[in-house]
C-alpha positions, 0 to 999 in steps of 0.5 A: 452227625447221622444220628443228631440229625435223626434225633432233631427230625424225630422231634420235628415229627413228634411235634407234628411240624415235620414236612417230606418233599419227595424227587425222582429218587422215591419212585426209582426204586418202584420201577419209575423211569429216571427223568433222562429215562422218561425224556428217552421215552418220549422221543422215541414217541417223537420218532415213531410218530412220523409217517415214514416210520412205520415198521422201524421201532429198532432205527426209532430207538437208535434215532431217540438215543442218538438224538439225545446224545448229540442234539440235547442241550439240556433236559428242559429243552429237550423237553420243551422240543418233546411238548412242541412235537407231541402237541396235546398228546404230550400228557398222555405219553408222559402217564404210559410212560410213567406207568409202563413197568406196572410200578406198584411199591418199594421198601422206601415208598412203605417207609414213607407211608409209615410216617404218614400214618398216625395209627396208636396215636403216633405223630406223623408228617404235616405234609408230603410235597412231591415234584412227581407225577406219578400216584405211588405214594397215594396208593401207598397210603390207600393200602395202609387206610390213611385218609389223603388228598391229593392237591394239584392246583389253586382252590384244593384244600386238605379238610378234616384229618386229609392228609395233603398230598402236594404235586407241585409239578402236577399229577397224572394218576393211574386211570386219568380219563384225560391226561391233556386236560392236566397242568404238568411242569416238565418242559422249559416254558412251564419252568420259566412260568412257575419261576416268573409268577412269584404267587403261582399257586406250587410258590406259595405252598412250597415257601409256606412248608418252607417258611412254617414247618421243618423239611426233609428233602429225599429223593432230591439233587438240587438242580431244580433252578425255581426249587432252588430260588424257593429254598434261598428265598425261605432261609432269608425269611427263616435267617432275617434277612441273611443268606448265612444267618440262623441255624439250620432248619430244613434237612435233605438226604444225599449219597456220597460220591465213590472212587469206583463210580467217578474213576471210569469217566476220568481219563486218565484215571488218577490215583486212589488217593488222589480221587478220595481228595477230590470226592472230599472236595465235592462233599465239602461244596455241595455240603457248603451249598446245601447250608446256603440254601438252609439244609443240613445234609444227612449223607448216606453211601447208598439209595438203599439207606433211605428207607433206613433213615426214614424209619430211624425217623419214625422210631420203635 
C-alpha cells in the first residue's frame, strides 16, 4: 500500500499539483521544542517573572512542571493562562524559546527542501503549508538557492517563480526586530477566532490547497480542531457534497503504535497478543478517521522513515 501511495504522490508532484503541510513533528528533528516542551518553557517564564522569584530558577522548574501536571486542562488553555501572564512579552519568549537549542537543519528538513527545488527541470511542490512558527524550512531553501516567499497574513502573494511559503499560525523568524507586533495562533481565543471567522485569511488558503491541489499531511496528528473542521469541509466539496463519497485525494504520513511503547502506561499490563489486538484497533480507527477526513494514510514504524518517504516521492 506504501508503495501505490508513493507512485500516486510522485504523479501529483510531477504535475506540479503536489501541496506539503507541515506539524511539529518536521522541526522536532532539528532540536525545536514539541508543543508541551514549548508551553513548559513559557511557564517557567511565567514563574520566573514574579518579583519573589528571584534566585529560585530549580523551584521555577519544579513549580512550571507541577503546575503543568496538576492545573492543565488542556494545552490551548494553558496557553491562553500563558498570553494573559505574559501580556505583550508573550512573542518574544515563544521566538527564545523556539530558537534556544541553535536548531539549524535535519535529514528531513533536507528531504523537504529537495522537493522544493526544481533545479535540471525537475517538478517540485505548488506549496509548502506550515502550522510552525519557527524559519527552518526557509533557511533550508536559502541554502539550497531556491526563491521562496514567506506568507503570514492577507494581502501577500507569491510572484514570479516565489515559492509560497504559507504560516497559518503565524512566523517568528530568527532576528524578528519585534515579535509583539506579529499575529501567532497558540492560545485558545486565537483558535476560537480562526475557527468562527470562516474568511480568516489562514481559512481560505488552506481550503483553496485543499480543494485545488493534492496534499501531504507530515508531521502532523490530527488534533488541531479548525484543521480538522477545514480538512472535513474540503472532502465535502472535493466528494459533492458527501462525507464518504469520492476517492481519496489528500495523504498524511502516521507512525504506528508499538507493544513497548503503550504497555508501560497500562496497569496491569496485558499480554503481548493481546496489546497487538487492541494496537490493531486503533490502527483501524484512526485509518477509518483519516479516510473521513479525505486522507489516505501512509503508515510509517519510525519518525525517521520521513525522510525515506519524501525522497521516495522525489524519485532518482
Amino acid at each position: 500500500m506504501l508503495d501505490k501511495h508513493i507512485t500516486a504522490l510522485r504523479g501529483r508532484l510531477g504535475g506540479g499539483e503536489l501541496c506539503l503541510f507541515c506539524g511539529a513533528g518536521t522541526s522536532l528533528a532539528a532540536n525545536v521544542p514539541t508543543w508541551q516542551g514549548l508551553l513548559q518553557r513559557l511557564l517557567f517564564r511565567m514563574f520566573q517573572g514574579r518579583a519573589a522569584s528571584a534566585g529560585r530558577s530549580r523551584v521555577d522548574h519544579y513549580l512550571s512542571e507541577a503546575f503543568g501536571r496538576l492545573f492543565a486542562p488542556s494545552p490551548l488553555i494553558v496557553a491562553r493562562y500563558l498570553k494573559n501572564a505574559l501580556g505583550d512579552g508573550l512573542n518574544q519568549h515563544v521566538l527564545d524559546a523556539i530558537y534556544s537549542n541553535n536548531p539549524t537543519g535535519s535529514p528531513l528538513l533536507s528531504a523537504i527542501g529537495d522537493l522544493c527545488d526544481s533545479g535540471s527541470s525537475r517538478p517540485r511542490l505548488r506549496a509548502v503549508l506550515t502550522y510552525n512558527f519557527d524559519d527552518l524550512i526557509e533557511t533550508e531553501l536559502e541554502g539550497k538557492g531556491i526563491g521562496h516567499l514567506s506568507i503570514d497574513g492577507p494581502g501577500q502573494k507569491p510572484t514570479g517563480d516565489d515559492l509560497p511559503i504559507y504560516h497559518p499560525h503565524g512566523f517568528l523568524p530568527r532576528g524578528c526586530v519585534d515579535p509583539s507586533k506579529k499575529r501567532i495562533v497558540l492560545a485558545e481565543d486565537e483558535y476560537h477566532s480562526q475557527f468562527m471567522t470562516p474568511f480568516d485569511w489562514s481559512n481560505v488558503v488552506q481550503v483553496s490547497l485543499l480543494t485545488q491541489h493534492t496534499c501531504l499531511l507530515v508531521g502532523l496528528s490530527l488534533t488541531d480542531p479548525n484543521m480538522r473542521r477545514l480538512l472535513d469541509f474540503a472532502h465535502r466539496l472535493n466528494s459533492g457534497g458527501s462525507s464518504s463519497a469520492g476517492s481519496q485525494q489528500h495523504y498524511i504520513v502516521l507512525k504506528r503504535h508499538r507493544i513497548d511503547e503503550i504497555s508501560k502506561d497500562l496497569r496491569p499490563r496485558l499480554a503481548d497478543n493481546l496489546l497487538q489486538e487492541f494496537i490493531d484497533e486503533v490502527h483501524d480507527v484512526q485509518e477509518r478517521d483519516a479516510k473521513s477526513l479525505g486522507l489516505s494514510v501512509l503508515w510509517v514504524d519510525e519518525y525517521e522513515e520521513l525522510t525515506s518517504v519524501l525522497e521516495a516521492i522525489r524519485g532518482p
